[in-house]
Every structure is written in structure tokens, then in C-alpha cells.
C-alpha positions in Angstrom: 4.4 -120.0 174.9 5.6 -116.4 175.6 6.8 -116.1 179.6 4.0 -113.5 180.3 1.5 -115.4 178.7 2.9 -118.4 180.6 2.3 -116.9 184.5 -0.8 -115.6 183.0 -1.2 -119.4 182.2 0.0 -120.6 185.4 -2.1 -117.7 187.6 -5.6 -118.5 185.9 -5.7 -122.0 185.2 -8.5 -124.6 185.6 -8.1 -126.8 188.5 -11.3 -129.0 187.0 -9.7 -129.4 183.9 -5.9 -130.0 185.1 -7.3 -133.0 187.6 -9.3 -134.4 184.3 -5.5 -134.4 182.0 -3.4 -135.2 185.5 -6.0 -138.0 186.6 -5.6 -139.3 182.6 -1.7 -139.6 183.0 -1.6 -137.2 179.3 0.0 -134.0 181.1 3.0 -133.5 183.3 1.8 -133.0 187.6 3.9 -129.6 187.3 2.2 -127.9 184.6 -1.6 -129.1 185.9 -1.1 -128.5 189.3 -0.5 -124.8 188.4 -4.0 -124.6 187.3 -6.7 -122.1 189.3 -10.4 -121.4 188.1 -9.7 -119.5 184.8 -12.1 -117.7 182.6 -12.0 -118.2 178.9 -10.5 -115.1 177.1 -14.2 -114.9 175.1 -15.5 -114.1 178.7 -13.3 -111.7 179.5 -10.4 -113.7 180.5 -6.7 -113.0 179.7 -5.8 -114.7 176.4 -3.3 -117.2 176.7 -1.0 -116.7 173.9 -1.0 -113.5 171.5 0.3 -113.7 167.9 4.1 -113.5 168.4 3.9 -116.7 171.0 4.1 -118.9 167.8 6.6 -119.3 165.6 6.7 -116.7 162.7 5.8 -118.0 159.1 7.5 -118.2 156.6 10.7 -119.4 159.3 13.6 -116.9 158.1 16.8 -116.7 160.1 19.0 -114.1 158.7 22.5 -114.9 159.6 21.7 -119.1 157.8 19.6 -117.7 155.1 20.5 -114.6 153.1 23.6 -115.2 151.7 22.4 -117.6 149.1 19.5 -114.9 148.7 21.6 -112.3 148.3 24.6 -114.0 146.0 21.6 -115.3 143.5 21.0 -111.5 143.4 23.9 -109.7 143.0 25.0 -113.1 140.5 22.7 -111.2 137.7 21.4 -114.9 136.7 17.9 -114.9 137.7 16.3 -117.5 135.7 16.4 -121.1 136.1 20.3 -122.2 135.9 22.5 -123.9 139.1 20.1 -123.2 141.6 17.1 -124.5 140.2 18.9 -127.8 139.7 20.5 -128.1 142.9 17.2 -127.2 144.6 15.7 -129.9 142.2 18.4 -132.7 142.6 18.0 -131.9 146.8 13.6 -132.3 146.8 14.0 -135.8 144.9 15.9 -137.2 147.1 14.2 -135.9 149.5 10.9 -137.2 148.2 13.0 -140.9 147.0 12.3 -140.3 143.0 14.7 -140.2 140.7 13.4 -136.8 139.1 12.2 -133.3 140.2 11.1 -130.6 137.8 10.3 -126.9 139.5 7.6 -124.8 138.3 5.8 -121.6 139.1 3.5 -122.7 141.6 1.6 -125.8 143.0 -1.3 -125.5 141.0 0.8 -125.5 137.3 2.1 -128.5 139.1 -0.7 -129.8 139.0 -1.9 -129.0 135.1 1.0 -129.8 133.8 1.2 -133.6 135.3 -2.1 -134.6 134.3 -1.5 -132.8 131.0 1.7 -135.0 129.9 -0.4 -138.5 131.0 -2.6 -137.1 127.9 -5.3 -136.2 130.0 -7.8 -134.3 128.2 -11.0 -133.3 126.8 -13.8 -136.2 127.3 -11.4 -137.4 130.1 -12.8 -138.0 133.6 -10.3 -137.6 136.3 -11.5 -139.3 140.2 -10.8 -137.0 143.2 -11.9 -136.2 146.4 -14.8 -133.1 147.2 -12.4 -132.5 150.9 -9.4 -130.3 149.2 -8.1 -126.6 148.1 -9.4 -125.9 145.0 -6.4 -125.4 143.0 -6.8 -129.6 142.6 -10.1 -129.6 140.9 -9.1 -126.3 138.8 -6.1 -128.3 137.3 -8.2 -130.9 136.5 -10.8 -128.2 134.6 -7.9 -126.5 133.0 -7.5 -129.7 130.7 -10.9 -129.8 130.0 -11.1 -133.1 132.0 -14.3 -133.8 133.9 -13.6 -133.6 137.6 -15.4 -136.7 139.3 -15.7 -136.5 143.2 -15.7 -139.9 145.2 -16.9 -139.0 148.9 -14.3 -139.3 152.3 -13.3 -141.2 154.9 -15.0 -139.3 157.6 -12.4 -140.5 160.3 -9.1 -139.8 158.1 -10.4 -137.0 155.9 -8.9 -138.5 153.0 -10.9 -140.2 149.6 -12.2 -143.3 150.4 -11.1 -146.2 148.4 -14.0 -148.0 149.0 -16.3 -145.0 147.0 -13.9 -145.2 144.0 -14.4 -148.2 142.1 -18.2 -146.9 141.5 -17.0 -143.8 140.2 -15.1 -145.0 137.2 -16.5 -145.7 133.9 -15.0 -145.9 130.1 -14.0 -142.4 130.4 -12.3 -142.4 133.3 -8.0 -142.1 133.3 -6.7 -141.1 136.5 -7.0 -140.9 139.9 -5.7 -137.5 142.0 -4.8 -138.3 145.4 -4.9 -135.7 147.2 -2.7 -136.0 150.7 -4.9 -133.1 152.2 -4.2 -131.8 155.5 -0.6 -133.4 155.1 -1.8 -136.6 156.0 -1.1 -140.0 153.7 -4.2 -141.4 152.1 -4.8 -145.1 151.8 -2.3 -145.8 149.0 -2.5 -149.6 149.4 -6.2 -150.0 148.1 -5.8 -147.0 145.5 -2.8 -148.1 143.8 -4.1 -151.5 143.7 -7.8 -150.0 142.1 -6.3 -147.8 139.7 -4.0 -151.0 138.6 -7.1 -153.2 138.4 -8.8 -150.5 135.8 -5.4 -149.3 134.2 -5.6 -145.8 135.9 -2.9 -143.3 136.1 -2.7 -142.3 140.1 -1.2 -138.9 140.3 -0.5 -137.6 144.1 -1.4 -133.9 145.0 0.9 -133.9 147.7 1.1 -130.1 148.1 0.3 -129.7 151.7 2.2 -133.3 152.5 6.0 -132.3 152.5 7.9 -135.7 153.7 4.3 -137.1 154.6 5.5 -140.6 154.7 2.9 -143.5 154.1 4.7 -147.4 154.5 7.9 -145.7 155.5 7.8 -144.1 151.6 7.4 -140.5 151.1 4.0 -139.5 149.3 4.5 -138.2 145.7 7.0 -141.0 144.8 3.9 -144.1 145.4 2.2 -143.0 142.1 2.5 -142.2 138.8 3.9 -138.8 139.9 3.6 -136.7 142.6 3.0 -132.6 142.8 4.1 -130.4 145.6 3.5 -126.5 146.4 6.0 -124.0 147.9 3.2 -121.3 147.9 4.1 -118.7 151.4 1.7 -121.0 153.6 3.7 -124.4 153.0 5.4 -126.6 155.5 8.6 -125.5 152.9 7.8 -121.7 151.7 9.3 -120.2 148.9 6.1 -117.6 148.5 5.5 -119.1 144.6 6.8 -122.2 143.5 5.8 -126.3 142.8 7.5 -129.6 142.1 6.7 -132.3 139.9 8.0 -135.4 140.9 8.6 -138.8 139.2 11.1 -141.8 138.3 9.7 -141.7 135.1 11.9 -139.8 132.9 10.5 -139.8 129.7 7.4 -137.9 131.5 9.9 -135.5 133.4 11.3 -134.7 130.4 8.5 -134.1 128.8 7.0 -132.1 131.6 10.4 -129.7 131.1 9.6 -129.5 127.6 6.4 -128.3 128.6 7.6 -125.8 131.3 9.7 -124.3 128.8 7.5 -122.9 125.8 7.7 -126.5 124.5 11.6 -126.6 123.6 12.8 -129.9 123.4 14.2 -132.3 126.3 16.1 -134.9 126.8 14.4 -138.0 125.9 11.5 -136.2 124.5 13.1 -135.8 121.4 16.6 -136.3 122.6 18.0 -132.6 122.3 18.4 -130.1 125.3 18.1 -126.8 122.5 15.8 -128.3 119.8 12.9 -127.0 118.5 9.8 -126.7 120.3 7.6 -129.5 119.2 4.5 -129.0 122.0 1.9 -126.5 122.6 3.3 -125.4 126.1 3.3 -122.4 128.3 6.2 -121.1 130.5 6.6 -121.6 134.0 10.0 -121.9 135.5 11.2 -121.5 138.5 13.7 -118.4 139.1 17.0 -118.7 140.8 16.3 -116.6 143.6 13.3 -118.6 144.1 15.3 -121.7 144.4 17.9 -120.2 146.9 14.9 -119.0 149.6 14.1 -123.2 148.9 17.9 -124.3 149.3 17.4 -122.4 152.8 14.7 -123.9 153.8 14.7 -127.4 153.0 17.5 -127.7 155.8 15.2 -127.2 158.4 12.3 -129.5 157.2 13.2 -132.5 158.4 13.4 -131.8 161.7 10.2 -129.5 161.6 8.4 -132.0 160.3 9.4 -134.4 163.0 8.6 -131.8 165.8 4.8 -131.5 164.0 4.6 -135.2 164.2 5.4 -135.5 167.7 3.0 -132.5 168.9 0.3 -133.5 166.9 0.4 -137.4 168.3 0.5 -135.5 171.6 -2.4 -133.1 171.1 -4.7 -135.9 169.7 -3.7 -137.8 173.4 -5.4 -135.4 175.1 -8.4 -133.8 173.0 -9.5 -137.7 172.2 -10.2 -137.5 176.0 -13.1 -134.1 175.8 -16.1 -135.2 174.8 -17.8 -133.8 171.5 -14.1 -133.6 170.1 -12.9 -136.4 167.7 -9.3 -136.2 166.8 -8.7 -136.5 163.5 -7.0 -140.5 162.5 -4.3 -141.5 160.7 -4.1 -144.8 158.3 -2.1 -147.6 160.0 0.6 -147.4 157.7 1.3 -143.8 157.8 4.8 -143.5 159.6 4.7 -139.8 159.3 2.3 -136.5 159.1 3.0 -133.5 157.3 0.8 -131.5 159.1 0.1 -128.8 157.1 -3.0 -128.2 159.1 -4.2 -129.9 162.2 -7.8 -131.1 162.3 -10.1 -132.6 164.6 -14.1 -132.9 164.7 -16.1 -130.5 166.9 -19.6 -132.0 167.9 -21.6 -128.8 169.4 -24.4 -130.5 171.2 -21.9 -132.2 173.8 -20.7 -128.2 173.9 -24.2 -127.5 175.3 -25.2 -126.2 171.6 -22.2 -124.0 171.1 -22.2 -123.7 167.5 -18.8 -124.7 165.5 -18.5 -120.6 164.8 -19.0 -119.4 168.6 -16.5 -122.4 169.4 -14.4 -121.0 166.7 -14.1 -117.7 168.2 -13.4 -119.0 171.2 -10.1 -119.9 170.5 -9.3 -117.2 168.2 -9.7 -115.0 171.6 -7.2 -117.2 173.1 -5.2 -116.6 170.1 -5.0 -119.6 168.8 -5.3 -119.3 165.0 -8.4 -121.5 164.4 -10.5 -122.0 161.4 -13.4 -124.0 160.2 -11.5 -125.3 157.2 -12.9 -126.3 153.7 -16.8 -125.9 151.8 -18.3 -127.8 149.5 -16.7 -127.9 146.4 -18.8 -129.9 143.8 -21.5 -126.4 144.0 -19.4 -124.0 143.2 -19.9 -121.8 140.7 -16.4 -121.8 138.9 -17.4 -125.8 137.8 -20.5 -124.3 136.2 -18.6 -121.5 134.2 -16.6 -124.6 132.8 -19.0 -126.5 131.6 -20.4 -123.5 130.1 -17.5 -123.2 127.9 -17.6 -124.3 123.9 -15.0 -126.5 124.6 -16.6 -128.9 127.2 -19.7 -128.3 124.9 -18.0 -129.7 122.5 -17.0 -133.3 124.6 -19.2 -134.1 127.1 -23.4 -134.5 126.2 -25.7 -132.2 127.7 -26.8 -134.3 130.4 -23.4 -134.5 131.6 -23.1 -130.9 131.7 -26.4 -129.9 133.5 -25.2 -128.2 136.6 -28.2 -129.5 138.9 -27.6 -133.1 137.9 -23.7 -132.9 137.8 -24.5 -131.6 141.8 -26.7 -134.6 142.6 -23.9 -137.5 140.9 -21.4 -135.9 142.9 -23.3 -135.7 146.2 -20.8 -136.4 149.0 -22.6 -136.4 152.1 -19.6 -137.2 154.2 -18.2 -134.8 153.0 -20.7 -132.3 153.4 -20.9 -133.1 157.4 -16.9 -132.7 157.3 -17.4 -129.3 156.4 -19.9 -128.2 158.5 -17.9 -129.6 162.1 -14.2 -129.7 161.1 -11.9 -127.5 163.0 -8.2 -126.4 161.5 -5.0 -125.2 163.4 -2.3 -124.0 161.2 0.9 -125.9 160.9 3.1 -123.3 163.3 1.2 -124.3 166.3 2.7 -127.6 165.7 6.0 -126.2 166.2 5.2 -124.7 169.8 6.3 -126.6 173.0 4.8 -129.5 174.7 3.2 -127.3 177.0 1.8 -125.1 174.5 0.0 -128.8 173.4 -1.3 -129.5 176.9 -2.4 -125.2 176.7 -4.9 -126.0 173.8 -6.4 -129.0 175.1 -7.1 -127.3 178.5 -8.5 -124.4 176.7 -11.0 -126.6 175.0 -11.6 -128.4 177.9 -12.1 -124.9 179.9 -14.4 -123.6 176.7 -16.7 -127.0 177.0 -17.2 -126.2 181.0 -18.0 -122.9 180.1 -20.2 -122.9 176.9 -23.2 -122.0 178.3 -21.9 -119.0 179.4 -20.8 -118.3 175.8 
């Protein structure tokens, strides 16, 4: 929290709301006692915190970070070459597999690992309805038929016990999708997807060192897919990782990240002769030096996100109409990419989610309502519009309005409607700044019909 800010803090506080956190033990007696009647920034009040009190993103400290920037530069080698490797060699052990392949972005990621499983074109592929779309357009960019199974409305996550009634003959893989940062249930979906012989591929592009049973997410499955996109707990500004102890796929996931030129095992020669239909999406050196910078700074980043974020939920669980969001029992460790919780209007005397909303953004706290429904959107029509899925899926199958009502998730639905984001960086604030939002909330509830 900035120091001006802070007195600002300390000279309009809420008594009401600091007895409510002191009286529950959740906030330290010398930060609530400071509290006086305060009046919500949407009201008029003095915002707590302006843009600059939270930490800058992407993180880039000069004097740690631009020499390997600037070297990769002035070097003249620009495509993939030391750097890439080094970067690669550093993310798998990072992640615990025994491979890492870079690529331009998350989303080619993404197309590209369910492409070398020989995912196709009459293929159904099971996924969850609560994610960024990039998931579902990898899925549609191999002509496979996206299949939504509904949520867990407490973790946010796909629900294990919706996917076994979502598979038929056609059906090859399961994408996990870690969204939020935050583990899914691996337990019950490796074990389904083993039952039915399903590949189980983890989009774990928000979920940087998200661990689930003390293992990192994207080495549980088949493979795993990260993002470096600007926004990520790791930035690069463009960038993905596929990930996988498999090395007959890795190498055939190079092969196809390289114009289809031939790989290591997949046909045993690093400069053969392309033997794939394949596009080209590597990774540039100076891409993999702003990453070599930044990965030494995750670990304990992602700690500190942990920590607040078990913190935060201590408190908010205690206002009424706001339901923290849960993790699995066996997740050791949140990523954090976005912090959620549930916002219930009518215990905020009918404040809707969007007056709520702009609430806190008047506080400046950067606050969003988070994902719609996907399954509706038009994109998925103007696929199956396309000769190609014409051409392998029946006409019934491709009937917008009935694709709509198979894929009906009402969880899902009511997720979108009442969640509530904060982005990762708020994490990385002080304790104090933790105990800030929940009495802001607190202060917005005793207010709301004012607003």
C-alpha cells in the first residue's frame, strides 16, 4: 500500500468493520484499531490505493534483467539457438518433466499437443465451459468437436463427476484446464480418462508451479501446455511451453514447430527432410532471455500469491454474500493467476455484481466480473459452418441450437453471472493490503444501500 494511501487508510477507516476482523482474530489489533467511519470511494470517499500502489506488470528490474536482453541483441542470433534451450532445459525442471518445447504463444501450445496425439476431424475432445477461449479454439483448429462437461461450482474447475456422461465412441482426450491457476481434481480425471483410454492433456497456462499432490500441473497428464503471453504469472509478452516425459511426442511436437523438419526420434535425424504438414512457430532468442529473467523470481512470487490468497479467503469467508473460492484437498500450491470469489447481491441489499464491481474499481482495486458463456458463442457456429466439419460430423451434430442445449452447463452459467476476479499482482501486495480489501468489502456491504 502506497504511505499516503496508507494514512488516508488509517484516518478514514471503519470502526464497525475493524471490531468485526479484530473480534474474528483474522487481522492484526494495530491495523484495526486505526479504523474511523469511512466512506467508500464510490460515495465520494478517498480511494484507498491508486494504480501505482500495486506491483507493476510485467515485473522488470533493470540492473538483474537487461543484460541477457541486451547481449541476445547485440549477439545477432535471434532465432531459436542457446537460449531457447537453456530457457527450455530450466521450465522442465521446473515443471518435473523430462521435456520442454517453446512455441509462439499459449494457444499454438495448445494446437499443436492435441495435434501430435492425432487428434482430429470426427474427434470429440471433453473440456470445461469455465476458461479463456484460446482452449476451445485449439480444440476447433483440429477440426475436433469441443465437448463441454459443467463445473464444480465451489472450485471452479470441470467436474469429474459430469465427465464420464460426456464421452462416447468418438471421444479421445480430455483438456484440463487449471483455470484461475488453481489444480483441478487430477485424481478422479486421470483415473476416468484411464478407465476409457483417454489422452488427458493439461492447459496449464494460467497455473505456473500450481502444484496438485506436491506435483506440478502439466507433468500429471499426457502433456501439459503453458502461456508466457504479457498477463502471465511468468511474462515474456508472446510465448508457450509444451511439456512432457514423452519424447517421442516432444520430438515430434519440434518437428512440428519447425515447418515439419525432422527430430530426433521422429525419424531419427536433427536436419532431415520434412516429413509432416506443420507450420512454424518457434520461439526467438530474445524471447527466451526476457523468460531466463523471469523465471528467477517465480518461485518465490508464487509462494507470496499463495500465502496472500489463503489470507484473503480468511477473512472474506467471514462477510456474508461472499464465498471464497475452494481449493481441492490435495492442491499444495495455487498459481493464482487470478483470484476469485463468489458475490451473492441479495445479502448486498440487491447491489448488483456490476455496481459491486465498480465499487472496488473506485477503490482501485482492479476488479472484474471474469468469464461468459462460452458454448453460445458465435466463433463455434462459424466452425461448424465450415466444409470441413461438414464433411465429419452429421447434421444434427452441427445444429447450432441443439449443440447449445447438449452442452448446457448451468453451473456454469451461475459462475458467470456472480464471479468476481482480482488480478494476480494484488497477490503480491502486503498483508495489510489483504486485510485493506476485505474491509473494503466489508465497508461496501454496510453501505450498499447507499450505492
Amino acid at each position: 500500500m502506497g504511505h499516503t494511501s496508507r494514512r488516508e487508510f488509517i484516518r478514514q477507516g471503519s470502526l464497525g468493520t475493524a471490531g468485526m476482523l479484530l473480534a474474528s482474530g483474522l487481522v492484526n489489533s494495530s491495523f484495526a484499531s486505526s479504523f474511523i467511519s469511512r466512506t467508500p470511494a464510490i460515495l465520494g470517499g478517498t480511494p484507498l490505493w491508486t494504480a501505482a500502489s500495486w506491483v507493476k506488470w510485467p515485473m522488470w528490474v533493470q540492473s538483474e534483467d537487461e543484460k541477457i536482453v541486451i547481449d541476445s541483441i547485440r549477439s545477432g542470433v535471434w532465432s531459436r539457438a542457446k537460449l531457447v534451450d537453456e530457457f527450455e532445459a530450466k521450465w522442465a525442471a521446473a515443471i518435473g518433466t523430462k521435456r520442454c518445447l517453446t512455441v509462439s504463444n499459449g494457444t499454438n501450445a495448445l494446437i499443436t499437443a492435441i495435434n501430435q496425439f492425432d487428434i482430429g476431424a470426427g474427434d470429440e475432445v471433453i473440456t470445461t465451459p469455465y476458461t479463456f477461449i484460446a482452449s476451445v479454439q485449439a480444440i476447433l483448429a483440429n477440426n475436433a468437436m469441443p465437448v463441454f462437461a459443467d463445473i464444480d461450482p465451489a472450485t471452479y474447475q470441470i467436474d469429474p463427476a459430469k465427465l464420464e456422461s460426456k464421452i462416447t465412441k468418438r471421444t479421445k482426450a480430455i483438456l484440463v484446464v487449471h483455470i484461475l491457476g488453481l489444480p483441478a481434481d487430477m485424481d478422479r480425471i486421470v483415473a476416468i480418462a484411464k478407465k476409457h483410454n483417454l489422452i488427458v492433456i493439461e492447459d496449464a497456462c494460467q497455473a505456473h508451479l500450481a502444484e496438485y499432490d506436491n506435483k506440478r500441473v502439466g507433468s500429471i497428464g499426457n502433456a501439459g501446455c503453458f502461456s508466457f503471453q504479457n498477463s502471465k504469472n511468468l511474462p515474456i509478452g508472446e510465448g508457450g511451453a509444451i511439456v512432457s516425459s514423452n519424447d517421442k511426442f516432444i520430438d515430434n511436437c519440434f518437428a512440428a514447430h519447425n515447418l515439419g523438419y525432422a527430430y530426433g526420434t521422429s525419424t531419427g535425424a536433427v536436419a532431415g527432410d520434412s516429413f509432416m504438414k506443420a507450420s512454424k512457430i518457434r520461439l526467438t532468442e530474445y524471447a527466451a532471455a526476457i523468460g531466463l529473467a523471469q523465471i528467477k523470481r517465480l518461485e518465490s512470487q508464487t509462494a507470496t500469491r499463495h500465502e496472500n490468497a489463503k489470507y484473503l479467503a480468511s477473512m472474506l469467508k467471514e462477510i456474508d454474500g461472499i464465498t471464497p473460492i475452494k481449493l481441492y484437498d490435495k492442491v499444495t500450491q495455487g498459481a493464482y493467476h487470478l483470484y476469485s470469489f463468489r458475490y451473492d447481491p441479495a445479502k448486498f441489499k440487491g447491489l448488483s455484481r456490476s455496481k459491486f464491481l465498480e465499487a472496488l474499481r473506485k477503490e482501485g482495486l482492479p476488479a472484474s466480473g471474469g468469464y461468459k458463456v462460452m458454448h453460445t458463442q458465435e466463433f463455434m457456429n462459424n466452425a461448424f459452418s465450415s466444409r470441413v466439419y461438414k464433411s465429419f460430423y452429421d447434421r444434427k451434430t452441427l445444429d447450432f441450437e441443439n449443440y447449445k442445449q447438449r452442452n448446457n452447463c448451468p453451473e456454469n452459467e451461475k459462475l458467470c453471472s456472480d464471479a468476481v476476479w482480482f488480478t494476480q499482482n494484488v497477490l503480491l501486495g502486503s498483508r495489510q493490503d489483504m486485510e485493506g480489501i476485505a474491509t473494503v468489502i466489508k465497508n461496501i456491504s454496510r453501505n450498499a444501500d447507499k450505492i
